[in-house]
Every structure is written in C-alpha cells, then in structure tokens.
C-alpha positions in Angstrom: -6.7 16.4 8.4 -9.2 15.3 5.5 -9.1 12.3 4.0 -6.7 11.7 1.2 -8.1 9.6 -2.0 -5.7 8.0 -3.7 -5.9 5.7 -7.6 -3.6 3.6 -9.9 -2.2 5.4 -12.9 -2.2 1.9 -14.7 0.6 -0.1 -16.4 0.4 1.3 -19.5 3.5 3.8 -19.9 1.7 5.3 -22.7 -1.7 6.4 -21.3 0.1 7.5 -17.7 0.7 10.9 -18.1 -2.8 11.6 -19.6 -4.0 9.5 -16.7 -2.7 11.4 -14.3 -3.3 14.7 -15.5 -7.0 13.7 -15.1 -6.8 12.2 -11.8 -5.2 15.7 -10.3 -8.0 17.4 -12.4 -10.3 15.4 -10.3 -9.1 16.2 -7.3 -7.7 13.1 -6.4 -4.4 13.3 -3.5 -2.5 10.2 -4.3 -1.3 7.7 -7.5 0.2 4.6 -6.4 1.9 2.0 -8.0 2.3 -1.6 -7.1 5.0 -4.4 -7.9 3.2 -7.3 -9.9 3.8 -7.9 -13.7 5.6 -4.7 -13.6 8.6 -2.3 -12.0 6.7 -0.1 -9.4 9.5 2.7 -9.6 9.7 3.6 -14.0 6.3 4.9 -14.3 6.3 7.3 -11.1 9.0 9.5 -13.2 5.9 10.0 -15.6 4.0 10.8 -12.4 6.3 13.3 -10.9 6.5 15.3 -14.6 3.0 15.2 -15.3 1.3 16.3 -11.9 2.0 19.4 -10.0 0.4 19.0 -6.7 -0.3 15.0 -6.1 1.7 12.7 -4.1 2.6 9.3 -5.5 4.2 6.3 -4.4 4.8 2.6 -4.6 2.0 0.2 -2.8 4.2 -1.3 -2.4 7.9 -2.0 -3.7 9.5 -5.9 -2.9 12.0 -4.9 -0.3 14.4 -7.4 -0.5 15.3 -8.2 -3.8 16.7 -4.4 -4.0 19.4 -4.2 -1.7 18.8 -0.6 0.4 21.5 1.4 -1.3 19.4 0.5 -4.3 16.1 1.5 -2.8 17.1 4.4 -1.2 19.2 5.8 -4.4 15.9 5.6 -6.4 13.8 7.0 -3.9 16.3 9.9 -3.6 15.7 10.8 -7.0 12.4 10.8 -7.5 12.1 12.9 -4.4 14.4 15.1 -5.9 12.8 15.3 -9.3 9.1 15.8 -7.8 10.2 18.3 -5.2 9.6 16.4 -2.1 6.3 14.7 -3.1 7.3 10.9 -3.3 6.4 8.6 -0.2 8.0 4.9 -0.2 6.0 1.8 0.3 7.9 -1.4 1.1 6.8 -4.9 1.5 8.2 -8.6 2.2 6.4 -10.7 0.0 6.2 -14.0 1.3 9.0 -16.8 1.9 7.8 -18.9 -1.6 8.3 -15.4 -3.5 11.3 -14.7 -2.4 13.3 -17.8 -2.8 11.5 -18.9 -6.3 10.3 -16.2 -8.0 12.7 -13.4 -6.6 15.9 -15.8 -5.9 16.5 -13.9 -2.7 17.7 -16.2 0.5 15.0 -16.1 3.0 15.5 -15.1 6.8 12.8 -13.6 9.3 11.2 -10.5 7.3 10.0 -8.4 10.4 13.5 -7.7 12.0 15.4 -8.1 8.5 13.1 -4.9 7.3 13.5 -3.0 10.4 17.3 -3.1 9.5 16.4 -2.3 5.4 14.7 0.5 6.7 17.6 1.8 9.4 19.9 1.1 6.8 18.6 3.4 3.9 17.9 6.4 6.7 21.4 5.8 7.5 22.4 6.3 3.6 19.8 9.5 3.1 22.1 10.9 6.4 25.1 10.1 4.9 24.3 12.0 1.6 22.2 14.9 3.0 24.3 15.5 6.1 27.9 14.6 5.1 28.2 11.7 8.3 30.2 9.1 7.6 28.9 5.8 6.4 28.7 3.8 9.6 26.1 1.5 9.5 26.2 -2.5 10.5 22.9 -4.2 11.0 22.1 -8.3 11.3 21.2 -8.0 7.3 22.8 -5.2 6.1 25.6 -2.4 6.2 26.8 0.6 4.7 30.4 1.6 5.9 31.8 2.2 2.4 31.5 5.7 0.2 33.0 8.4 -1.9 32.3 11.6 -3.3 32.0 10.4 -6.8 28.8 7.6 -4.9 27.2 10.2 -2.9 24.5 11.9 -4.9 24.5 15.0 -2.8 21.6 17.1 0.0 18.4 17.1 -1.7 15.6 20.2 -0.4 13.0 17.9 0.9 15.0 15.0 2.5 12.7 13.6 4.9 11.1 10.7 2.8 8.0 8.9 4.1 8.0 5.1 4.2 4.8 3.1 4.8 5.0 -0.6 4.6 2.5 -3.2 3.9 1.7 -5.8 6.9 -0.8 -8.3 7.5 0.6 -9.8 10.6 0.7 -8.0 13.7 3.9 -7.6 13.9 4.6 -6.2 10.8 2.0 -3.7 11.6 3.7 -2.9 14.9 6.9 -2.3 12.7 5.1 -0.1 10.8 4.2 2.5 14.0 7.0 2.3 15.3 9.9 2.6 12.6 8.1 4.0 9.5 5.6 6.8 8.7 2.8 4.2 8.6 1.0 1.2 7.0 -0.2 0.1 3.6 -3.1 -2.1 5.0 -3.0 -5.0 2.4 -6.0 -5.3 0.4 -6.8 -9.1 2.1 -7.7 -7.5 5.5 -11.0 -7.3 6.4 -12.3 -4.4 8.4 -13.2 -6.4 11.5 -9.4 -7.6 11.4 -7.9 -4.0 10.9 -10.2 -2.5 13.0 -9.3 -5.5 15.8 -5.5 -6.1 15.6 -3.5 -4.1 12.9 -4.9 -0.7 13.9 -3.8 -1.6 17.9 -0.6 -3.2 16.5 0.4 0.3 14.6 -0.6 2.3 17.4 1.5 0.4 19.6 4.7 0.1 17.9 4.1 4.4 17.5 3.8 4.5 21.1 7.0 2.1 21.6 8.7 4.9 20.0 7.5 7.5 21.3 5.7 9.2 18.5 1.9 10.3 18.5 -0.5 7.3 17.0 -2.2 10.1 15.1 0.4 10.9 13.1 0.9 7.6 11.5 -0.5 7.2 7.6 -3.1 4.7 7.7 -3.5 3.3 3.7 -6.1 1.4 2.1 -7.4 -1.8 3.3 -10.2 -3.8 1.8 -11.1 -3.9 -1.8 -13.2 -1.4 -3.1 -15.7 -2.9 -5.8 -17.5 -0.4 -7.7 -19.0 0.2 -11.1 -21.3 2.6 -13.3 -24.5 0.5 -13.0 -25.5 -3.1 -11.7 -24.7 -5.1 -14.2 -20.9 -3.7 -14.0 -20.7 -4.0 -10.5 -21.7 -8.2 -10.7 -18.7 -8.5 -12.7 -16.5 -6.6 -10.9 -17.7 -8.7 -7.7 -16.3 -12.0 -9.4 -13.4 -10.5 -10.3 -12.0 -9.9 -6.9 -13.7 -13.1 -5.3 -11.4 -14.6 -7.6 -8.9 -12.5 -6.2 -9.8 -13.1 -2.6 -9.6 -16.8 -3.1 -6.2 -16.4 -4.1 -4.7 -14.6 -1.2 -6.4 -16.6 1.1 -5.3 -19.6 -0.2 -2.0 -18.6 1.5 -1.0 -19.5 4.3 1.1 -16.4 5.8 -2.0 -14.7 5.6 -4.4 -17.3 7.5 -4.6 -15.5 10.9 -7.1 -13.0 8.7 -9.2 -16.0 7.8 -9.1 -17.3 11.4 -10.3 -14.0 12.9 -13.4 -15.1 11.6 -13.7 -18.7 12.6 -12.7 -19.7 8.4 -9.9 -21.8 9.3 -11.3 -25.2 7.0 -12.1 -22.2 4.3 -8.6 -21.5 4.3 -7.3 -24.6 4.8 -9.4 -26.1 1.5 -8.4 -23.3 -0.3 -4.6 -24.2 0.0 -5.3 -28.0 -0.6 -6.8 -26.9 -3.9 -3.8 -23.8 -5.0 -1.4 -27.3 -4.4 -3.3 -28.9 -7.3 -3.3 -26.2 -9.4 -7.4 -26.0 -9.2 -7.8 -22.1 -9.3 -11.4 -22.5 -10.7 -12.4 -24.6 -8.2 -11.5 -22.2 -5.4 -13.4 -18.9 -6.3 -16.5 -21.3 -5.1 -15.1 -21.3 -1.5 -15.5 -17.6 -0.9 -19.2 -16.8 -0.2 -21.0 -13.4 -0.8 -20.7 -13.1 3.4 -16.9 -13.3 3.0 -16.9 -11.0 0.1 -18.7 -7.9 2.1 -16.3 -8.8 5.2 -13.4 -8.4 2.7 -15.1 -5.0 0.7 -17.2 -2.4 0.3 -19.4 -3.1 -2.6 -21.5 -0.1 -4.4 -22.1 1.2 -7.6 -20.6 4.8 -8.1 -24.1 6.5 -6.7 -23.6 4.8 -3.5 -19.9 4.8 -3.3 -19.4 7.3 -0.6 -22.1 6.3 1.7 -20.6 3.0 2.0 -17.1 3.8 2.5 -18.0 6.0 4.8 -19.4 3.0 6.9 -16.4 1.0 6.5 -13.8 3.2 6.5 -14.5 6.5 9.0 -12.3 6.1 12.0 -10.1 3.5 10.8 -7.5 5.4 7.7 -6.3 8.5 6.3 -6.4 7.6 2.8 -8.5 5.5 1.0 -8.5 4.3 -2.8 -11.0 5.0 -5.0 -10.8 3.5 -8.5 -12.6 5.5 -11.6 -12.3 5.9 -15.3 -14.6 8.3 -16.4 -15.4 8.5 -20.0 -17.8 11.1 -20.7 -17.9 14.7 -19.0 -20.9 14.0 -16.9 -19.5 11.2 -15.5 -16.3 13.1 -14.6 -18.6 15.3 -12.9 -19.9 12.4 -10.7 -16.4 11.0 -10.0 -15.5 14.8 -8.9 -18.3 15.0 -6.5 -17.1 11.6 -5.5 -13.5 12.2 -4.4 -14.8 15.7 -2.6 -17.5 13.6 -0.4 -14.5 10.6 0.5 -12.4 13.8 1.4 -15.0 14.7 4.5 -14.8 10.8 5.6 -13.5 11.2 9.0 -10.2 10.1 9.5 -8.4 8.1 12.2 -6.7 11.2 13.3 -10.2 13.0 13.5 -11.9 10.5 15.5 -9.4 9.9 18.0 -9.2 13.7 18.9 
C-alpha cells in the first residue's frame, strides 16, 4: 500500500472548497480537520461536495463532550453524503479541558472511550441492520429508538475510526478497538517508534486482527518552507508550540523517554504563572529535531523519508503554492512521500 499524504483545508469556510479542489489536483489522499478554535465536523460537508476522490476526516473530534448518538449521527451523514469516504478521529483531551473548558465530568478516558466507541458501532448496527437498541456500557447506553430516530442503512456503513493517543494505553485502545491511531503531533519519533507503535500492534493482536492493517497517522511536526529564511520562522513557531504541550503533564512520559523530566517539570512551573514567553527558551534546537522533521520544500521528501519510512501509512504534508511552478514542485512532492515505505511494507 503507498503512502497516503494528507493536509488541512484551513478554517476559513470561504476559501475551503477552492482549497480543496487544489489539494486533490495535487494529488494529495487525505484533508483533515481538527477541533481547536473551531467545529471539526461543518467544514468537511464543503469537503465531501468539493472533492471527488479524497478522503477526509476529523484529527481529531473531542469525544466526550458529544454524547455517541451525537457523534455517530454526524458521522453517518457525512458518510452518506461523501459516498463512503469519511473516516472518524476521536480524542480525550485532557482532564483540565474537560471539566473547564468543555464542562464535561471527568472519569478514566481509556475505558470510558472504549465504551464511546462500542456504543456508536452499536447505533450504526441498529440503523443499518434493523437490531434492536441494546446497548449498556459503564458510560453509556443506547436501549431507546423509533422509526421516526433511526436515519436508515447507508451503502458504505463500515466507518473507520482512528483515535489520537499519547499514552500507551490509549495507543493499545487504538489496535485493538479502532481502525488505527492519530499519533499526536507531541510524539517524537524515538517515542512512537519505542512504545506507541508496540502498544497499537499489541492491542491489534489482543483482538485478533492483523497489525498491518491498522492506519498509522501523522506524528511529529512537519516544518517546512519555500526558502531559509521561511523555514527560521516556521521553526519558532512550533518551538513555541512544543513548549506548550510539553508543559503538560499528561503528556510527560514523552519528555521522560528522553531523560527531560526537569525540562518538563520547569515548563509546567512556568504555564502555572502564566509565563508563556519564558518557556519557548526551554526547548532547545536538539529537542526541536527529536520532535520534527525540519526542511525546506527541496529537501522535504528526503527527510521524511528518514523519519517516517517504516513507522505510518499517512503522513501530513503542509503546502500553499502560489504560483504554477511552485504547484509543480508541491506535485512532485506529494508523488515522492507516496513511495515512502509504509509500516505495512516494511513489516512484510
């Protein structure tokens, strides 16, 4: 299976379906979009009627804030609408999210999303197959329906779902009751190569499916540019970034993998205080190429190649062309990440 390269459509409702026109033109796979300032779900209906061919998704949709009837009703639709090409990412978001930014009571997020995600296949059986809503998990049920509720069989009713993980557990969720993982953009590759990868295969095996089937996403942050003096500004953009993910601590077994425990623990000290400045200092150029593959676009594929071969089966590649020639270049691009070999490739 080639690599699949995926992008971001962006947030502006507007420019998306000239966005993604493009991106299919340029052979890109894969739009994704994520839950920050805005809905993940809204734009991907601009997805699904402006592309003909490319998959799209959410990387990734706050679980628990949307109860799984919720979740499942709008995934059903746009898999619908698209004709089968909609995959669902979830994640947990962390404890502090939840409870004061979300409102959403907390409990333990690895088995209450195990029973989000047995809940909603439950639902898509219920409207595809006709069973009868019978559903009781620790977290969440679905024992009440009607005709009038039950949106009706769909052609392609098999919907992938990836979620994001950073703890192994999580990731061993991930293989063994999803389609795969969204490897969160604060992993470094010695820590997905180390313990998430083992983690996903694991949980597949616990379940008896085949490792090699299991969608490995993105990872890392990719930092690119047109030219040099781009590419230095891009690199303090996302150390600013970096500093603020690893100033939390759900995600300090990352930072411990490589001995940067009083990194981590400095960086929280100073997020308390409200010193955001301060703590894009902490993170040194060696932390920045654990965490990312730096290049400029004529070195792009040569160096996600390094990082990347063996490990996914999709990678992100990030690009705005503005002129012809460089749509050339972003073409060439996507067709040399396609021959990156994959996860499933090298474990043949």
């Amino acid at each position: 299976m080639a690599m699949l390269v995926g992008s971001s459509p962006g947030a502006d409702m507007h420019a998306i379906p000239d966005r993604v026109r493009q991106l299919e033109s340029l052979g890109y796979d894969f739009v994704s979009v994520g839950e920050t300032s805005h809905d993940p779900f809204l734009p991907l209906v601009l997805v699904a009627a402006n592309t003909e061919r490319m998959r799209f998704g959410t990387s990734v949709a706050i679980a628990f804030p949307r109860v799984p009837h919720i979740t499942a009703n709008v995934s059903w639709d746009l898999q619908k609408y698209s004709g089968g090409r909609f995959v669902l990412g979830l994640g947990t978001q962390v404890k502090g999210h939840n409870e004061r930014r979300f409102s959403v009571p907390w409990a333990p997020p690895g088995p209450r999303l195990r029973d989000y995600v047995a809940c909603m296949r439950a639902i898509w059986d219920s409207w595809q197959h006709g069973t009868k809503p019978n559903y009781e998990g620790e977290y969440y049920q679905y024992k009440l329906t009607s005709p009038f509720f039950n949106p009706g069989p769909i052609e392609h009713p098999r919907i992938p779902i990836v979620i994001s993980a950073v703890n192994p557990f999580n990731a061993r969720l991930a293989g063994e009751v999803c389609d795969g993982i969204t490897l969160h953009g604060f992993s470094t590759f010695k820590y997905i190569r180390e313990v998430l990868i083992p983690a996903v295969h694991e949980g597949a095996r616990r379940a008896g499916k085949d490792p090699a089937d299991m969608q490995i996403r993105g990872g890392g942050f990719v930092v690119t540019a047109r030219n040099e003096e781009e590419l230095a500004r891009a690199k303090e953009r996302t150390r600013r970034q970096i500093s603020f993910y690893a100033s939390t601590r759900s995600y300090s077994r990352v930072m411990a993998t490589h001995g940067w425990d009083d990194e981590a623990a400095q960086l929280h000290k100073l997020s308390v205080e409200g010193k955001w400045d301060d703590m894009v200092d902490v993170i040194t150029d060696d932390m920045l190429e654990e965490f990312c593959v730096i290049a400029t676009w004529d070195g792009l594929a040569q160096a996600m190649r390094e990082k990347y071969a063996g490990i996914n089966s999709q990678v992100s590649f990030p690009a705005d062309p503005r002129t012809p020639e460089e749509a050339d270049q972003v073409r060439e691009i996507v067709a040399a990440l396609k021959t990156i070999p994959t996860v499933e490739e090298t474990r043949a």
